[in-house]
C-alpha positions as CSV (number, residue, x, y, z in Angstrom):
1,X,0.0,0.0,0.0
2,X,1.3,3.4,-1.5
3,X,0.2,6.5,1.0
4,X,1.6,10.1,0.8
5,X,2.8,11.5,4.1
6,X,-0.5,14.2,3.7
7,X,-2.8,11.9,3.9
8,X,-2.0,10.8,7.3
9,X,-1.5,13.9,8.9
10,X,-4.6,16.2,9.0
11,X,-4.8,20.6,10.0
12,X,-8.2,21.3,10.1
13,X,-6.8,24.7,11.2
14,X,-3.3,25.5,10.7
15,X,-1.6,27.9,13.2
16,X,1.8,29.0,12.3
17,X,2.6,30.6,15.2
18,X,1.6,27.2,17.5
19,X,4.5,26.6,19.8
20,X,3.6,22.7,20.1
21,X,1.6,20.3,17.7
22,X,-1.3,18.0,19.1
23,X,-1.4,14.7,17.2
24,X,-4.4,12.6,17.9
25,X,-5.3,9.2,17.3
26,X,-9.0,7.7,17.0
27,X,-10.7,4.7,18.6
28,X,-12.0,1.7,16.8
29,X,-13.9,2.9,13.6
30,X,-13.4,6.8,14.3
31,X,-11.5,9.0,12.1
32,X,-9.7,12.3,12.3
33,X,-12.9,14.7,12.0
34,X,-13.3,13.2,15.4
35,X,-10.5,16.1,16.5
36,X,-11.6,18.7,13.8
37,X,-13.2,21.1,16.2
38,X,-11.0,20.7,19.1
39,X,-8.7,23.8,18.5
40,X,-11.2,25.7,19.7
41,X,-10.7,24.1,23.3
42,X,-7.5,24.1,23.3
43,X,-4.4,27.2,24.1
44,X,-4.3,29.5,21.0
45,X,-0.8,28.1,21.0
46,X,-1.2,24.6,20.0
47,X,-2.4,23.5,16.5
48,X,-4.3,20.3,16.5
49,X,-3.0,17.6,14.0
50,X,-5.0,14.7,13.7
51,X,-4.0,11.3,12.3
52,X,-6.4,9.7,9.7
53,X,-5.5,5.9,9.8
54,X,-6.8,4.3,6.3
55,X,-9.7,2.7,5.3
56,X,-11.9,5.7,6.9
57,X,-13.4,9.3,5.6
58,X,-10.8,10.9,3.4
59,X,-9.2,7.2,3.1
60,X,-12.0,4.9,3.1
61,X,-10.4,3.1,-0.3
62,X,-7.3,2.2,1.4
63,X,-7.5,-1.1,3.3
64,X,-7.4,-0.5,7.4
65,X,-4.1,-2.1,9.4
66,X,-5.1,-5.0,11.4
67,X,-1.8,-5.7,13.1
68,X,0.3,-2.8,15.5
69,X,3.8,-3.5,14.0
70,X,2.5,-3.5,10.5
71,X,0.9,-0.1,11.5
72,X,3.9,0.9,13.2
73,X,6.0,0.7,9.9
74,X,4.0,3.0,7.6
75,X,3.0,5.2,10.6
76,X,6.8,5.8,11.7
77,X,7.8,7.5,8.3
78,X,4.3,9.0,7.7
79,X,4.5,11.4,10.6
80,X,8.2,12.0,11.1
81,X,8.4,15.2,8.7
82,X,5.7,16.4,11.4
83,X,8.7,16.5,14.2
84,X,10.3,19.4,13.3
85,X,8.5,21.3,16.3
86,X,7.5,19.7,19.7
87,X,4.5,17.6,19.9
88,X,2.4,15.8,22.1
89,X,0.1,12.9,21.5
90,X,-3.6,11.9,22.3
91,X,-5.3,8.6,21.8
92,X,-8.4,7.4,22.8
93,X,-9.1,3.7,23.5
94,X,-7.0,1.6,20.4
95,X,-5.8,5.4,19.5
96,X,-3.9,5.7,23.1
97,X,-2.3,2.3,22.1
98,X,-1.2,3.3,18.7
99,X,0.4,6.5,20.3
100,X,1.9,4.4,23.3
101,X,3.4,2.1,20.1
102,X,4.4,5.4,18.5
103,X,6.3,6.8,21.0
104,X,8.4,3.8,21.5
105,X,9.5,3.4,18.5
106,X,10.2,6.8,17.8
107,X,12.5,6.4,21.4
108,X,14.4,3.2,19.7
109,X,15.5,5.2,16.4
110,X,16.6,8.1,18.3
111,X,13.8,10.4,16.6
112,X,12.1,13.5,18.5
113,X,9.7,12.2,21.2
114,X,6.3,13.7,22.8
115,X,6.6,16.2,25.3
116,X,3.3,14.6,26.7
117,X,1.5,11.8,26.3
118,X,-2.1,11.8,27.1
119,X,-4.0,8.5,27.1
120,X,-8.1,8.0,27.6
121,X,-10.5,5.4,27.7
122,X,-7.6,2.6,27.4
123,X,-6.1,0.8,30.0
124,X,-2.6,0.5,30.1
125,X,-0.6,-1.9,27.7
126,X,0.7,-4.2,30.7
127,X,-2.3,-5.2,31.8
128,X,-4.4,-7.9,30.1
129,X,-7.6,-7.6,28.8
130,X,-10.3,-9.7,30.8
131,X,-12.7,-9.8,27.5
132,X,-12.4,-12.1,24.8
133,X,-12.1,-10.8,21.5
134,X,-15.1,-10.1,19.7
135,X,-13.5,-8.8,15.9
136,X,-14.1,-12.9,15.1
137,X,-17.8,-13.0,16.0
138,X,-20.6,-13.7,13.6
139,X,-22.4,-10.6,12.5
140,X,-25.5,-10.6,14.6
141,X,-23.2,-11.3,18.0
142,X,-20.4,-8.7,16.7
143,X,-23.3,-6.1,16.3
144,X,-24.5,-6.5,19.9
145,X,-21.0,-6.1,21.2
146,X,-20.9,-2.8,19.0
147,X,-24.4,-1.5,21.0
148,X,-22.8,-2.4,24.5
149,X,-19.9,0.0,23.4
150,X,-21.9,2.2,22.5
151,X,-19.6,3.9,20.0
152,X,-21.9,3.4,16.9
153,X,-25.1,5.3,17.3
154,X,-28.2,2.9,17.2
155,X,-29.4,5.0,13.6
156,X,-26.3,3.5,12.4
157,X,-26.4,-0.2,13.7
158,X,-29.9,0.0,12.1
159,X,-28.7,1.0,9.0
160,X,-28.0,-2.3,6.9
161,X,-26.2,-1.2,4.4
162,X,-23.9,1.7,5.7
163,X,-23.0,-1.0,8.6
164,X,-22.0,-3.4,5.5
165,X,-19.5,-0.2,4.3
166,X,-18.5,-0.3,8.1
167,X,-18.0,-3.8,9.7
168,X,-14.9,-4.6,7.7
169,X,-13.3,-1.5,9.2
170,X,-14.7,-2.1,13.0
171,X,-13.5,-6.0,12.8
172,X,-9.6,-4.6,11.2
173,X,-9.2,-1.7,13.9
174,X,-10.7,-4.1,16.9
175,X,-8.3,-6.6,15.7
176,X,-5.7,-4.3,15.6
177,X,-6.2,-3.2,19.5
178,X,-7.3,-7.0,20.6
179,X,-4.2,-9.0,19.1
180,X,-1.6,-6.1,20.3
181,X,0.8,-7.7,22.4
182,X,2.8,-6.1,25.1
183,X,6.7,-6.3,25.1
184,X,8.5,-4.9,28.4
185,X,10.6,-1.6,27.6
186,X,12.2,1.5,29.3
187,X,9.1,3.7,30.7
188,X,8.7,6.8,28.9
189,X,10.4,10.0,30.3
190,X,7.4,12.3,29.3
191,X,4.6,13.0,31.7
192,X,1.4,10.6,30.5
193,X,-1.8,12.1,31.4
194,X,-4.7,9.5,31.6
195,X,-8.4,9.9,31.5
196,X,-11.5,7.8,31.7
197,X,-15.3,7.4,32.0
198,X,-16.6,6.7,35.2
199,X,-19.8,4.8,34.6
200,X,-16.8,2.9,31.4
201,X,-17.7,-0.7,32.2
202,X,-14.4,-2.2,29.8
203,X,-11.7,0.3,31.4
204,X,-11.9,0.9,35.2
205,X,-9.9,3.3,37.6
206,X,-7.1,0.6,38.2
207,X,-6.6,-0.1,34.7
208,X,-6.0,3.4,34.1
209,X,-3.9,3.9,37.0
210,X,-1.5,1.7,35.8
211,X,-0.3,3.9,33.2
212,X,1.9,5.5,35.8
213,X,4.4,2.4,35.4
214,X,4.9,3.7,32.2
215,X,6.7,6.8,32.6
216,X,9.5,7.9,34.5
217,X,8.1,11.8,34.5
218,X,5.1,13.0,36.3
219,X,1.9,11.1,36.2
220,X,-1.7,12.6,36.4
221,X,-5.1,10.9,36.3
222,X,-8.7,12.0,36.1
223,X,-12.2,10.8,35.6
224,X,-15.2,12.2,34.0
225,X,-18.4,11.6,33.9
226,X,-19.8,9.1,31.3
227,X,-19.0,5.8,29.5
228,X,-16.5,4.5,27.4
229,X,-17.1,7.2,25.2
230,X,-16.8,10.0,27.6
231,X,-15.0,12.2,25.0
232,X,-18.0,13.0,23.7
233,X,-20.3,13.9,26.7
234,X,-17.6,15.2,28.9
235,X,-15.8,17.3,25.9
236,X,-15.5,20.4,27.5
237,X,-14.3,19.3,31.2
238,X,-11.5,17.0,28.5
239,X,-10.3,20.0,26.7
240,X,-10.3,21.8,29.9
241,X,-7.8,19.1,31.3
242,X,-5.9,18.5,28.7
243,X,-5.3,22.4,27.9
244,X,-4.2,22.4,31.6
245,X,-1.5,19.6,30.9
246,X,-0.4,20.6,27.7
247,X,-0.1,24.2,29.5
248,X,2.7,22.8,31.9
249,X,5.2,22.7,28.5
250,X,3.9,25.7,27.5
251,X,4.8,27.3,30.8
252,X,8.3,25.4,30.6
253,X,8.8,26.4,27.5
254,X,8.6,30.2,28.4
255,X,10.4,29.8,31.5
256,X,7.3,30.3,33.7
257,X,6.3,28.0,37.2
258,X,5.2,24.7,36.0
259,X,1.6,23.8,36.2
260,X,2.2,20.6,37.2
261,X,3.2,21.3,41.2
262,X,-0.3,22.9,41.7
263,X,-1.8,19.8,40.1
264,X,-0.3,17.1,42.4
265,X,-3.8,17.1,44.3
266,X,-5.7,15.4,41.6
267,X,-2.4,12.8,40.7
268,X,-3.2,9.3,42.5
C-alpha cells in the first residue's frame, strides 16, 4: 500500500505561530474529523493535527491495518516530517495504544519524542484484557458487542447497508487493539496524562492507574463523567484538562512556574 505523508497527517486549522503540535489518534472505527473542532478548546498556541489511519473518511479506499507492527512501519515514516517542532500525542481507547506504540519506536531510532503523552479510555498496555475478543464473531453477536460500546449510534447499527460499508473496518481496527501484544521496555520520560469514563464498564480506575508504570516523569489521572465514550459527553471538562496539561510545556517552554506542582492534588 502506496500512501503520501498528507494523507495521514490532517490541520483542520493551521496555526503557524503554534509553539507545540497535538497529534491525535481515533478509537475503533473513528477517524480524524473526530478532532476537527478541538482547536477551539485548546491554548491558542497549539495546533491540533489529527491522524487519519486508512480505510476511513478521506481514506475509506485504502485497506485498514489489522496488526500494530504493520501499522507501526508506515505510521513511523508518515509522521516523522511532522517532528520538526514539539508535539504531544492523544489517543483514545486503540488510539492511546497506537500513540503508546508510537512513542516507543520513535525512542528506539533516536527520533524526536512527545513532550506529553495523554492517554483516555484505554487501559494501560501491561495489563491484560479480561474480554475475549469479539472482531471474530458472527455478524448478529459482533453487532451486539458494537451496541454495548456504545460507539456506533443505534441510527447507524440499524442502518443495513452503511453498517455493510463499516464492519470490515470495526472487525480490522478491533483486531488491531485485541491482538496487540505487550513487550516490556524502558518507561517513557514524558509526563502521561490518563483519562477515563466513570460509569466505562471495559476500562476501570485501576486499569487506568497503571499507566503511571509507564513513565518515568510526572503522572496525572482523572475521571469524567460518562461511559466509554466519555469524550463526547464530557468534551468540554476534557479539553479543559488537557489544555491544563499541555499548558505545563507551555509554561516550561517560556520559563514560567510549571503547572504541574499545583496539580499534584488530583495525581493518584
Amino acid at each position: 500500500m502506496t500512501v503520501t505523508t498528507s494523507s495521514w497527517v490532517t490541520c483542520p486549522r493551521s496555526n503557524p505561530g503554534a509553539r507545540l503540535r497535538l497529534f491525535c489518534f481515533p478509537y475503533a472505527g473513528g477517524g480524524a474529523s473526530a478532532f476537527y473542532s478541538w482547536s477551539d478548546g485548546l491554548p491558542r498556541e497549539v495546533e491540533v493535527r489529527p491522524v487519519q489511519l486508512p480505510g476511513r473518511e478521506s481514506r475509506l479506499r485504502e485497506l485498514p491495518f489489522t496488526r500494530m507492527e504493520s501499522l507501526m512501519q508506515a505510521l513511523v515514516p508518515a509522521i516523522q516530517p511532522y517532528l520538526d517542532n514539539p508535539f504531544a500525542f492523544f489517543g483514545h481507547s486503540m488510539g492511546a495504544m497506537i500513540c503508546f506504540e508510537l512513542a516507543r519506536q520513535l525512542r528506539r531510532q533516536n527520533d524526536p519524542g512527545p513532550v506529553h503523552l495523554l492517554v483516555s479510555g484505554s487501559r494501560a498496555p501491561q495489563v491484560s484484557c479480561s474480554r475475549s475478543p469479539i472482531h471474530q464473531l458472527p455478524e448478529e453477536e459482533f453487532l451486539e458487542e458494537l451496541r454495548r460500546f456504545n460507539g456506533t449510534p443505534e441510527a447507524v447499527l440499524q442502518h443495513p447497508e452503511l453498517m455493510q460499508l463499516l464492519l470490515p473496518l470495526l472487525r480490522a481496527d478491533l483486531a488491531l487493539h485485541e491482538t496487540y501484544a505487550y513487550t516490556a521496555d524502558e518507561p517513557l520520560n514524558c509526563p502521561i496524562s490518563a483519562f477515563g469514563g466513570l460509569e466505562d464498564d471495559e476500562v476501570s480506575r485501576d486499569d487506568l492507574a497503571a499507566w503511571r508504570k509507564q513513565t518515568h516523569g510526572p503522572f496525572n489521572l482523572r475521571m469524567f463523567p460518562g461511559d466509554h465514550f466519555f469524550l463526547r459527553s464530557a468534551r468540554t471538562p476534557l479539553l479543559q484538562a488537557l489544555s491544563q496539561d499541555l499548558a505545563a510545556f507551555l509554561s516550561r517552554a517560556t520559563g514560567d512556574k510549571c503547572p504541574w506542582e499545583a496539580q499534584q492534588q488530583a495525581s493518584i
